[in-house]
Backbone as JSON, one array per atom type, in Angstrom:
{
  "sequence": "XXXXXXXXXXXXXXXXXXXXXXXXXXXXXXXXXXXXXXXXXXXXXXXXXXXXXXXXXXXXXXXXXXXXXXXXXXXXXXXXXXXXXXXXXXXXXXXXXXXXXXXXXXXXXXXXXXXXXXXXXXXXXXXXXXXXXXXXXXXXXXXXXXXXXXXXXXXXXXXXXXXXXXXXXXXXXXXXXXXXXXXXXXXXXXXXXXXXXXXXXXXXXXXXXXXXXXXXXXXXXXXXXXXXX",
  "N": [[-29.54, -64.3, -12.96], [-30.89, -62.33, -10.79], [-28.83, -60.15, -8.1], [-28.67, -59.81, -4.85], [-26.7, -59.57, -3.08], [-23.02, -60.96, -2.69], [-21.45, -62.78, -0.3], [-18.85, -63.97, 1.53], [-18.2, -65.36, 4.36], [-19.45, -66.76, 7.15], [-21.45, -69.3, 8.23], [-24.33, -69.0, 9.91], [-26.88, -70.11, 11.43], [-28.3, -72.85, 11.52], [-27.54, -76.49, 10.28], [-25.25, -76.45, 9.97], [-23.79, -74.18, 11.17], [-21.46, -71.86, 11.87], [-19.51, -72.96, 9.8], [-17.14, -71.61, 7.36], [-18.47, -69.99, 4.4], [-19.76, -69.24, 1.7], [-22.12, -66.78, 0.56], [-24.89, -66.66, -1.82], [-27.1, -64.0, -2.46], [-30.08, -64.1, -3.78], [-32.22, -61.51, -4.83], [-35.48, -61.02, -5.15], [-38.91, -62.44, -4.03], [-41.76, -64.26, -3.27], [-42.7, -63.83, -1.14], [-43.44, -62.07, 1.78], [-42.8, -61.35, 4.33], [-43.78, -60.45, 8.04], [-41.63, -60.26, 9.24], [-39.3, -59.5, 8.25], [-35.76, -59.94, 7.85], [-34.24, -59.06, 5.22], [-35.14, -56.87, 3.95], [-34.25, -56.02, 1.47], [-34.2, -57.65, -0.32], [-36.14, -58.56, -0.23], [-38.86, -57.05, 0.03], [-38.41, -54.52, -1.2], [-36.7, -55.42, -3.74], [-33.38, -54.99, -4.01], [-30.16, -55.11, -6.32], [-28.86, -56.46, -9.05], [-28.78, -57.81, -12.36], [-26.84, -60.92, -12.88], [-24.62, -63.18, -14.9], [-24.63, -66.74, -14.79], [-22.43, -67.56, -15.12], [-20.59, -65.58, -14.39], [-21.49, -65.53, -11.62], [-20.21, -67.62, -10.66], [-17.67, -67.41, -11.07], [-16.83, -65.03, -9.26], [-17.66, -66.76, -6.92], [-15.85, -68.9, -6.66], [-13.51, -67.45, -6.39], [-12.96, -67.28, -3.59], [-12.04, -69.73, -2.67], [-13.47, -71.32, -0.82], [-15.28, -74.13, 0.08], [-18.12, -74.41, 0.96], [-21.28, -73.15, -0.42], [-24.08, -71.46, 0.09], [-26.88, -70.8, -1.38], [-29.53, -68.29, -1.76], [-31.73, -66.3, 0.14], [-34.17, -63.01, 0.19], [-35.86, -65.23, -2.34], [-34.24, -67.79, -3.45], [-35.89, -70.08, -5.35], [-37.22, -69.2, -6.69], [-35.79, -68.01, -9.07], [-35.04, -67.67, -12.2], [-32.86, -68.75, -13.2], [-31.64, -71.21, -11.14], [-31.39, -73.38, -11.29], [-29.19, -74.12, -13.01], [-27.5, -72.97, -12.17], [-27.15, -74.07, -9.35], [-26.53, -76.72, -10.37], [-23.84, -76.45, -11.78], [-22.49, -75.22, -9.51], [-22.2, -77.41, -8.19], [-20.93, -79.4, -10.04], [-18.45, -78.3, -9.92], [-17.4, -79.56, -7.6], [-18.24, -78.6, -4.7], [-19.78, -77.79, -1.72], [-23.42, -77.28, -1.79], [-25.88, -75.67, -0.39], [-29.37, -75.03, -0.3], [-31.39, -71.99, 0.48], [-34.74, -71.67, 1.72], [-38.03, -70.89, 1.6], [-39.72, -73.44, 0.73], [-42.12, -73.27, -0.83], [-41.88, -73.25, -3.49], [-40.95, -75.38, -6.24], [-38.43, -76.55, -7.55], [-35.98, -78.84, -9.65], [-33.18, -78.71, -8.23], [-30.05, -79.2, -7.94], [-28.72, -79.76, -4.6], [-26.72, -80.42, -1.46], [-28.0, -79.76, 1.07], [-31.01, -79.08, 2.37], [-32.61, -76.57, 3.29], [-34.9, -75.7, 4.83], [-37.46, -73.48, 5.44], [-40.59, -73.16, 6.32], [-42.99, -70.7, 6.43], [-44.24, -69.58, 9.13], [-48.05, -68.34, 10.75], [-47.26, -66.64, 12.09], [-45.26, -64.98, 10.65], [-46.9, -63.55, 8.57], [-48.14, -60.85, 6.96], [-49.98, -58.7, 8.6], [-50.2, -55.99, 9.06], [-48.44, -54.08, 7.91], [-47.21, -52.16, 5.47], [-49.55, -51.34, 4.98], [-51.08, -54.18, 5.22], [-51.76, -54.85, 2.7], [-50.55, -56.95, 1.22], [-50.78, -58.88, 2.9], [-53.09, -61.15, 2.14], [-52.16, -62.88, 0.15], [-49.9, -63.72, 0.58], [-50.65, -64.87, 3.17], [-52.13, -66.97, 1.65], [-50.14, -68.02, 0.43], [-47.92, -69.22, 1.87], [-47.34, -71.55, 3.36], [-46.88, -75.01, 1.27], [-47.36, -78.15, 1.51], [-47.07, -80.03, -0.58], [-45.08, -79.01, -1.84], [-42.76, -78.89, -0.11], [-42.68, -81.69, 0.88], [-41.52, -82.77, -1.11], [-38.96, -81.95, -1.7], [-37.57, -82.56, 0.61], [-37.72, -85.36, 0.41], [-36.44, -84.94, -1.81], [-33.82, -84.35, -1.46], [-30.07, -84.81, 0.14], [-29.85, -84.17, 2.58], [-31.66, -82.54, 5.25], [-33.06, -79.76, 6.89], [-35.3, -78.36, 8.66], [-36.11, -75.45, 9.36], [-37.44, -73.38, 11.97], [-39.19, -69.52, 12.79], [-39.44, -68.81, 15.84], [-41.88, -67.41, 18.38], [-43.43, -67.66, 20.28], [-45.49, -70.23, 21.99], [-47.68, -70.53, 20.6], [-46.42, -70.74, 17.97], [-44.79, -72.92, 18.17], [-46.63, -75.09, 18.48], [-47.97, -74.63, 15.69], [-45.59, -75.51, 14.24], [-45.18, -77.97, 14.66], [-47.74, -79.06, 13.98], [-47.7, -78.94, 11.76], [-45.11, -80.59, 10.76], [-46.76, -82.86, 11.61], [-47.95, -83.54, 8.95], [-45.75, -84.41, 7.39], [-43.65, -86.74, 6.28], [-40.05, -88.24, 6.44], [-38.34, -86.99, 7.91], [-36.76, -86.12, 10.83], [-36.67, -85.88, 14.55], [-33.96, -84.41, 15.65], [-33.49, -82.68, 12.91], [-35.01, -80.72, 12.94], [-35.43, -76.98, 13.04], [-35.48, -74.92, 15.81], [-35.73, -71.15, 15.75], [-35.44, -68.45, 17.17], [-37.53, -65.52, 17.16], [-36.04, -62.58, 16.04], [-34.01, -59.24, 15.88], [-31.78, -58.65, 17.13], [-29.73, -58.98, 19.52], [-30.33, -59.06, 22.37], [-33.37, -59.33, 21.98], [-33.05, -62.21, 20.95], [-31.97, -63.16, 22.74], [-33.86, -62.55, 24.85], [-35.8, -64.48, 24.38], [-34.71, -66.86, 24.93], [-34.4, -69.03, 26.82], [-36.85, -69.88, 27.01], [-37.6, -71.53, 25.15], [-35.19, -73.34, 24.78], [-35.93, -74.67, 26.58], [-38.61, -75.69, 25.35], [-37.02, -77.33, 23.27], [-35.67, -79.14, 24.74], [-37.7, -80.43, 25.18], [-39.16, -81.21, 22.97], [-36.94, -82.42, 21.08], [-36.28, -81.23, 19.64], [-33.73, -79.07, 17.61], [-31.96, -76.47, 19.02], [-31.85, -73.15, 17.45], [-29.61, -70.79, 17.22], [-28.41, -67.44, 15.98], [-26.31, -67.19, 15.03], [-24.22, -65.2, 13.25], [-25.92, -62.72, 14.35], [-25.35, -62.18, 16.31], [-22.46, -62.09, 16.86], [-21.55, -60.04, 14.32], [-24.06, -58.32, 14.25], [-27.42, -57.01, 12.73], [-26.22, -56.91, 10.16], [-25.26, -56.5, 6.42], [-24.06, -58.52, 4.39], [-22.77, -60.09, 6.34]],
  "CA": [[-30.2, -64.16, -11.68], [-30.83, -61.0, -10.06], [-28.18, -61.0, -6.91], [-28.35, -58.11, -4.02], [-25.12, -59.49, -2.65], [-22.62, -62.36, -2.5], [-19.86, -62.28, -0.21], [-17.97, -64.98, 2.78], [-18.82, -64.92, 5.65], [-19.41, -68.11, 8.08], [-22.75, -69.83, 8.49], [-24.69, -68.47, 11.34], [-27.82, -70.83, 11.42], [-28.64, -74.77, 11.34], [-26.54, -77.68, 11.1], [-23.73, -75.97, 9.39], [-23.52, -73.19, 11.84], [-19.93, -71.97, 12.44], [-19.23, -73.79, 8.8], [-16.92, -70.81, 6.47], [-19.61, -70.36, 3.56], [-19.91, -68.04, 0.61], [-23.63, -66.39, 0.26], [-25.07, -65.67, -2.85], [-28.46, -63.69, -2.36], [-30.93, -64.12, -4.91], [-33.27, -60.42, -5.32], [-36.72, -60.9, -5.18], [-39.43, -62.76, -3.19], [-42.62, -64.28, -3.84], [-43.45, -64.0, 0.25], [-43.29, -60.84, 2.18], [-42.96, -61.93, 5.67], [-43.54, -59.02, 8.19], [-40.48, -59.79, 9.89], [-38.38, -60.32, 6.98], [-34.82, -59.55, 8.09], [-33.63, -58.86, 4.04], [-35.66, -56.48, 3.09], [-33.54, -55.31, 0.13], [-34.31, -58.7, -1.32], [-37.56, -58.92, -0.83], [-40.06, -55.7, -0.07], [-37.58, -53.59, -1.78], [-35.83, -55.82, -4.19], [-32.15, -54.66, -5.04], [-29.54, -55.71, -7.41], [-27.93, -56.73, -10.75], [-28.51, -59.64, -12.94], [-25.82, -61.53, -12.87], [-24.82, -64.16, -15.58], [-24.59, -67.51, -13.99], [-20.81, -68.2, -15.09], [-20.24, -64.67, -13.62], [-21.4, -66.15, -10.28], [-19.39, -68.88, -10.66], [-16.24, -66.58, -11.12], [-17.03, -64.69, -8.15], [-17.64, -67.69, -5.81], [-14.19, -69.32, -6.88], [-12.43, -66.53, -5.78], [-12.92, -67.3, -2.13], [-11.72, -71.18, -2.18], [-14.66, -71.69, 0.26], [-15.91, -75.29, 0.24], [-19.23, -74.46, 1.33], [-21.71, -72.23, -0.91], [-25.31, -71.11, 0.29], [-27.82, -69.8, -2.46], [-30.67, -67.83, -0.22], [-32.52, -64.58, -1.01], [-35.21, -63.28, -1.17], [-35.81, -66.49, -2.57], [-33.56, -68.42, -4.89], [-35.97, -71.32, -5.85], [-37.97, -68.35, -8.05], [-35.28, -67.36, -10.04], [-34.86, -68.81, -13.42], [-31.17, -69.76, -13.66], [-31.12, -71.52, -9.96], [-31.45, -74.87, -11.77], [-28.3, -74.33, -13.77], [-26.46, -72.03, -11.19], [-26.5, -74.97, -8.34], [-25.68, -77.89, -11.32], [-22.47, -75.96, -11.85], [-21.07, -75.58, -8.23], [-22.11, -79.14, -7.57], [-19.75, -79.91, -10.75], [-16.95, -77.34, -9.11], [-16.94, -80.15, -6.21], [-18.79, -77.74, -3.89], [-21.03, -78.27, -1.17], [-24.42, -76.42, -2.03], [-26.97, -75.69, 0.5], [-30.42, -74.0, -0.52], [-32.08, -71.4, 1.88], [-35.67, -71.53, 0.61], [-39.13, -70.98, 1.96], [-40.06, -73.93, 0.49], [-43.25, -72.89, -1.75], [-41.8, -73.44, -5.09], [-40.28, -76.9, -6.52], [-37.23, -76.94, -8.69], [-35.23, -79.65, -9.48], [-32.2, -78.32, -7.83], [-29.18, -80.13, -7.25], [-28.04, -79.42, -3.34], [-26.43, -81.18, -0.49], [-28.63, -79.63, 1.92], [-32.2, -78.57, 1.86], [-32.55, -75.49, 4.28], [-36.21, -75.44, 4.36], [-38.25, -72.75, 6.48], [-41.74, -73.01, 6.01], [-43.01, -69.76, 6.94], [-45.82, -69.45, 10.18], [-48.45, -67.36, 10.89], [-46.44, -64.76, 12.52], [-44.41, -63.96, 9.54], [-48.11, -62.6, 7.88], [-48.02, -58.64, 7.21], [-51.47, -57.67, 8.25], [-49.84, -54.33, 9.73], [-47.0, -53.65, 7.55], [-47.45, -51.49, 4.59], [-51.02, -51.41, 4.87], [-51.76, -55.13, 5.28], [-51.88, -55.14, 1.23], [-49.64, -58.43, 1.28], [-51.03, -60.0, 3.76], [-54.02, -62.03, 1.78], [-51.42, -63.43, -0.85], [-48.57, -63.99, 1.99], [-51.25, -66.05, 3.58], [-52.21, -68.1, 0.5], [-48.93, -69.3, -0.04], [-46.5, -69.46, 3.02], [-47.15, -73.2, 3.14], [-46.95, -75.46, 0.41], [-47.04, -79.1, 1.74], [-46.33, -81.2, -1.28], [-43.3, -79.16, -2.21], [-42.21, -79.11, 1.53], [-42.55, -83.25, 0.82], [-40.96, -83.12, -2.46], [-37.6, -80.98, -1.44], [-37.21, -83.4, 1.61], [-37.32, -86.32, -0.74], [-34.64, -84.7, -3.42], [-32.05, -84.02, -1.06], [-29.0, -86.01, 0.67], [-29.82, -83.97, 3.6], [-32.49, -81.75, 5.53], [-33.7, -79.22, 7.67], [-36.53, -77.67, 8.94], [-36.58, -74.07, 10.35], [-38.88, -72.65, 12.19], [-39.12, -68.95, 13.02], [-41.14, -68.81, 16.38], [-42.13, -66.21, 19.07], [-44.63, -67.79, 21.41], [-45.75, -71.09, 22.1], [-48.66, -70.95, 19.32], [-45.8, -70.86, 17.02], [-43.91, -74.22, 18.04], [-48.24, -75.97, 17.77], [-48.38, -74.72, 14.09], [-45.33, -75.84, 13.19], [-45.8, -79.3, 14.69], [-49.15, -79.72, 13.65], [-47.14, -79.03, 9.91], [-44.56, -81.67, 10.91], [-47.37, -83.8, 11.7], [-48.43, -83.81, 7.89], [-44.81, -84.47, 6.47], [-42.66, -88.15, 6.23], [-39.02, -88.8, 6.48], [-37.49, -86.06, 8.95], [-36.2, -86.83, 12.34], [-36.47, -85.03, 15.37], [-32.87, -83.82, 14.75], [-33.95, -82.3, 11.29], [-36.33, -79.73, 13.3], [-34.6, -76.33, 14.32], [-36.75, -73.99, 16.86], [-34.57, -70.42, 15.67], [-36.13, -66.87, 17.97], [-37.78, -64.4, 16.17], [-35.38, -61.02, 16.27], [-32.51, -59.75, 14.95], [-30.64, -58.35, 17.93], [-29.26, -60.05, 20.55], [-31.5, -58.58, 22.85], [-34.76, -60.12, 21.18], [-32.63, -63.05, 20.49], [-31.75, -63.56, 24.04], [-35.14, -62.63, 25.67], [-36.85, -66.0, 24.27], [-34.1, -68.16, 25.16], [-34.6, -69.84, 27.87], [-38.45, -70.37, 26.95], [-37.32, -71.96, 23.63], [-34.27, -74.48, 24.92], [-36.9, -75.37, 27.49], [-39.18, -76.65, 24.54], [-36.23, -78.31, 22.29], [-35.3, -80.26, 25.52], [-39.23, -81.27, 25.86], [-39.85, -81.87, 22.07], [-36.26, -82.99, 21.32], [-35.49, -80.3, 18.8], [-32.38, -78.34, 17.9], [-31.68, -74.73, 19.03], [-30.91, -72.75, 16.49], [-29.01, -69.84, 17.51], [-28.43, -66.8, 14.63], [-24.28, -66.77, 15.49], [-24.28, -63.87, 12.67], [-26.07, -61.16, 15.07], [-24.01, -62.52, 17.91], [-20.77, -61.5, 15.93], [-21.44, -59.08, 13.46], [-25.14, -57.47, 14.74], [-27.82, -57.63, 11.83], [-26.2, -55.93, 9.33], [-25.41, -56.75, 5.53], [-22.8, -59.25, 3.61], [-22.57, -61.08, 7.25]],
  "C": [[-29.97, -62.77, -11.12], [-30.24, -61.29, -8.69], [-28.0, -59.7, -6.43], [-27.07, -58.59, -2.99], [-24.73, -60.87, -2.54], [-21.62, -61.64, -2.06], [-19.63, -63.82, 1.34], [-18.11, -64.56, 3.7], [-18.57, -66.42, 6.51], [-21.2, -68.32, 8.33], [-23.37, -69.46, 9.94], [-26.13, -69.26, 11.84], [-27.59, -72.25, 10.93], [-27.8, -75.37, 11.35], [-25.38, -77.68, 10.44], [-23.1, -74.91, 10.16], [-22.33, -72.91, 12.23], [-18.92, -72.11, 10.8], [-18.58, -71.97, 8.16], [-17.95, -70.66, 5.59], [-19.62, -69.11, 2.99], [-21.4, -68.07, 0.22], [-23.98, -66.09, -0.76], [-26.69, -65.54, -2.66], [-29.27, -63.36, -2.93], [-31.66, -62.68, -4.11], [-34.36, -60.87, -5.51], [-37.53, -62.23, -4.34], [-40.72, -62.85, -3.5], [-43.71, -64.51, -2.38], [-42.98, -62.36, 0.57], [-43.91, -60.77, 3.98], [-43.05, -60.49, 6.63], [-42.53, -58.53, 9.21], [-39.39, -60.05, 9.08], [-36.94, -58.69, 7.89], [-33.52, -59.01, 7.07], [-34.69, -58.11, 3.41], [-35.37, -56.05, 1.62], [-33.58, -56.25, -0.7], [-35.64, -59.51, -0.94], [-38.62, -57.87, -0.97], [-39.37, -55.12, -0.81], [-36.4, -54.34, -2.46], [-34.54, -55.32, -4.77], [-31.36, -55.49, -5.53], [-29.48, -55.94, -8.63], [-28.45, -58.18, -11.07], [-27.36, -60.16, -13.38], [-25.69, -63.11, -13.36], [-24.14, -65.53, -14.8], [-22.68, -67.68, -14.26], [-20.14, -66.67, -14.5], [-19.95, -64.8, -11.86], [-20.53, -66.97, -10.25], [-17.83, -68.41, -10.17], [-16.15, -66.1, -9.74], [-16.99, -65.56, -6.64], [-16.58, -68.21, -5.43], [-13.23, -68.65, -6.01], [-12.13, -66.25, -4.43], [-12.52, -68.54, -2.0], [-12.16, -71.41, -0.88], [-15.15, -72.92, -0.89], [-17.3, -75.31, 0.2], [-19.73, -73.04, 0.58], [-23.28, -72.15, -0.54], [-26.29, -70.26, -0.61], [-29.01, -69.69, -1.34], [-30.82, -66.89, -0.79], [-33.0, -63.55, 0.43], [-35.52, -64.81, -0.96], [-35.85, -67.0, -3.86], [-34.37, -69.65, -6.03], [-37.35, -70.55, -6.92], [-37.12, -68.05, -9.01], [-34.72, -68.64, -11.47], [-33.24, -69.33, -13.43], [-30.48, -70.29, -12.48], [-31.09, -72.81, -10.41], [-29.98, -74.9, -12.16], [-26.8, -73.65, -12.99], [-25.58, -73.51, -10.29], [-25.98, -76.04, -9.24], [-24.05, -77.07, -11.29], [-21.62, -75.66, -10.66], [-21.36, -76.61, -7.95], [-20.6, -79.53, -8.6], [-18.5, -79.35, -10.25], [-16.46, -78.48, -7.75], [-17.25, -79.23, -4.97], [-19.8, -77.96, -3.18], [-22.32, -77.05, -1.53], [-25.96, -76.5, -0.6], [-28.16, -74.5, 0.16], [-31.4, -73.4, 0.81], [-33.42, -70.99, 0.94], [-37.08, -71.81, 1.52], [-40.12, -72.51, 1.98], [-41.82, -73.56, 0.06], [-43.46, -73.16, -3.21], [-40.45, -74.67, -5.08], [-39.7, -76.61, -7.75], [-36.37, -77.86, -8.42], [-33.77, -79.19, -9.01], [-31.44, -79.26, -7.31], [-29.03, -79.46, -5.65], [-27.8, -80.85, -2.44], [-27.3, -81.07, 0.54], [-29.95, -78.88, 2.26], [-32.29, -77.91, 3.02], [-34.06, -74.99, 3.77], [-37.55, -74.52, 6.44], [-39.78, -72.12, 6.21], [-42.3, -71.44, 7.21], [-44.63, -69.87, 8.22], [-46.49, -68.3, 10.11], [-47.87, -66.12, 11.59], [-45.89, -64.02, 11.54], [-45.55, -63.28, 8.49], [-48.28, -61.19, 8.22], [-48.7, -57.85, 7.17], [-51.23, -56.21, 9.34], [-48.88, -53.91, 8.97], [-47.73, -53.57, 5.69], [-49.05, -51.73, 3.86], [-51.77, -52.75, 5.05], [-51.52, -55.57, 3.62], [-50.72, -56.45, 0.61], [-50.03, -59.03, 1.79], [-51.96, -61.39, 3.14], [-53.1, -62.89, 0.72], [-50.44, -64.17, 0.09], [-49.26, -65.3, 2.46], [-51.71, -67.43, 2.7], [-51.27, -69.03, 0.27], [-48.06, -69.61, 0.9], [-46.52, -71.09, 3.63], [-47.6, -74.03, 2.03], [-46.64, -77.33, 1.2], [-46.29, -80.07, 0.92], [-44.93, -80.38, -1.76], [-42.33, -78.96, -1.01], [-41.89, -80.58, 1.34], [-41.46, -83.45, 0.23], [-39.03, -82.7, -2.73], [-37.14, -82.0, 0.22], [-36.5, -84.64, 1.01], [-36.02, -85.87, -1.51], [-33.27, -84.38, -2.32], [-31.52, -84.7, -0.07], [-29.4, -85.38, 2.71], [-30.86, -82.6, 3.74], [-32.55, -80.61, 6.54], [-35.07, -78.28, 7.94], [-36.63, -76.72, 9.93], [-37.4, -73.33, 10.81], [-38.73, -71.46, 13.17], [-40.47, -68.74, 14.21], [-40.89, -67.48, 17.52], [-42.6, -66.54, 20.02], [-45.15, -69.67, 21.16], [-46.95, -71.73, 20.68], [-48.15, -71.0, 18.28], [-44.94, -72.61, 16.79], [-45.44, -75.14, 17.52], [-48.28, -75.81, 16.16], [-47.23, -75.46, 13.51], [-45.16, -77.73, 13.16], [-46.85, -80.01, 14.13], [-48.63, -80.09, 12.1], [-46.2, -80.07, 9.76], [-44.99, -82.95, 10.92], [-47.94, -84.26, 9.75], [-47.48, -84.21, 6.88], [-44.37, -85.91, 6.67], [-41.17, -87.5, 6.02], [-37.74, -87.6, 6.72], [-37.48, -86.82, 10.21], [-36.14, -85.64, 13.15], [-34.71, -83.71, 15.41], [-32.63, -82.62, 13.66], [-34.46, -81.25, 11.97], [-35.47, -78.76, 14.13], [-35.56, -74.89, 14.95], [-35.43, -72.46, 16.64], [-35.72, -68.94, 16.47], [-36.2, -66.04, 17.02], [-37.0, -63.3, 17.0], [-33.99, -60.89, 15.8], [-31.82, -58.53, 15.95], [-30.74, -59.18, 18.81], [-29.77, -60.06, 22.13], [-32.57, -59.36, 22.44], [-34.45, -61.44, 21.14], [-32.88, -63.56, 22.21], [-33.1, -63.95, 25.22], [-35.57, -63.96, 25.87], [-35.46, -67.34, 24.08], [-34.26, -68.97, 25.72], [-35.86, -70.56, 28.06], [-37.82, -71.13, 25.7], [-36.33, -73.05, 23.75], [-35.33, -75.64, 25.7], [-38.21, -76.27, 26.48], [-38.41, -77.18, 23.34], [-35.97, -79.25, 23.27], [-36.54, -81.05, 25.26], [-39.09, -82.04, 24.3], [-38.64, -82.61, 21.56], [-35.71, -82.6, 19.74], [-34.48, -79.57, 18.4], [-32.8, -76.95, 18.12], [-31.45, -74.29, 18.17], [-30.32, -71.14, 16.6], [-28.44, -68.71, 16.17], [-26.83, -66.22, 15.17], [-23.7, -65.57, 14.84], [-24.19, -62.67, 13.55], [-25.13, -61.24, 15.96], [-22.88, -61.7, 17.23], [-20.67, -60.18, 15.13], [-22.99, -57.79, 13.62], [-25.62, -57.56, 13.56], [-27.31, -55.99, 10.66], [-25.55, -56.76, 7.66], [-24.04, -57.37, 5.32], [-21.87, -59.99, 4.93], [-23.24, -62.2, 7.09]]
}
């Protein structure tokens, strides 16, 4: 797997938030969101390929409980099938951070699924020349279904900005089975605390109404958006 960084840190999003957690960040990206907050693993893929029992070694070496594969996005890369089988066998909790677009049988404990909205489309950002592909695929319903189904546990993130963002992703909620209000986390587009902050108070005000979670990015809070946090 191509990996532009793995390192410990603490969970700063969804219903692990707070949780210790060792990152490993899959290189490359088959979306190109135009607020993508990793560019180095996705517009500008960096990193090493790194042999899966290499990862393995590496992860160990933090006796962290909790391991997060995320990118980019991990559920393109060929050896994420065989990567997560092996920290499940380590006795390790596994949680996948994944667009949900592409379906692999992946073992995990927790399906960290953020179907991407029309905001994250990049018809201004490096000419638009992403945008018609971006749009093709940034929802995938049946493997949105199918990744709900396979795992012990869910979520559903949704990156919003404005009110026409919480309608799309309801209307997309409206087309799925066997989530729970609970399951659904409303997280502010921006990656300072500033931006973060602005759309707070508009954004608790519709998790109270619809009966959604907050999802607060505890990362920038702490560390500001910067790398191997």
């Amino acid at each position: 797997m191509k990996i532009a960084e793995l390192f410990h840190s603490i969970q700063g999003e969804g219903k692990l938030v707070g949780v210790p957690s060792v990152f490993v960040r899959a290189s490359g990206c088959n979306l190109r969101c135009d607020w993508c907050d990793t560019p180095y693993a996705s517009w500008d893929p960096e990193g090493d390929d790194v042999a899966v029992g290499r990862i393995i070694e590496r992860v160990l070496r933090y006796n962290c409980r909790h391991v997060v594969l995320t990118g980019g996005e991990p559920m393109i890369m060929p050896d994420v099938v065989e990567l997560a089988e092996t920290l499940k066998a380590q006795g390790l909790h596994v949680t996948v951070e994944t667009a949900a677009t592409v379906y692999k049988p992946v073992q995990m404990d927790l399906a960290s699924l953020s179907p991407k909205l029309a905001n994250s489309t990049p018809h201004g950002r490096d000419g638009g020349r992403f945008a018609a592909a971006h749009e093709r695929q940034r929802i995938n319903v049946e493997v949105i279904q199918r990744l709900i189904d396979a795992a012990p546990d869910r979520q559903l993130k949704f990156v919003v900005s404005g009110d026409a963002d919480v309608d799309e992703a309801k209307r997309l909620l409206d087309r799925l089975r066997g989530w729970e209000a609970a399951d659904v986390l409303l997280m502010p587009e921006g990656t300072t605390t500033g931006a973060l902050d602005a759309r707070a108070g508009w954004l608790t005000d519709v998790c109270k109404r619809e009966g959604f979670r907050y999802c607060p990015r505890l990362h920038i809070a702490l560390f500001g958006n910067t790398r191997g946090t």
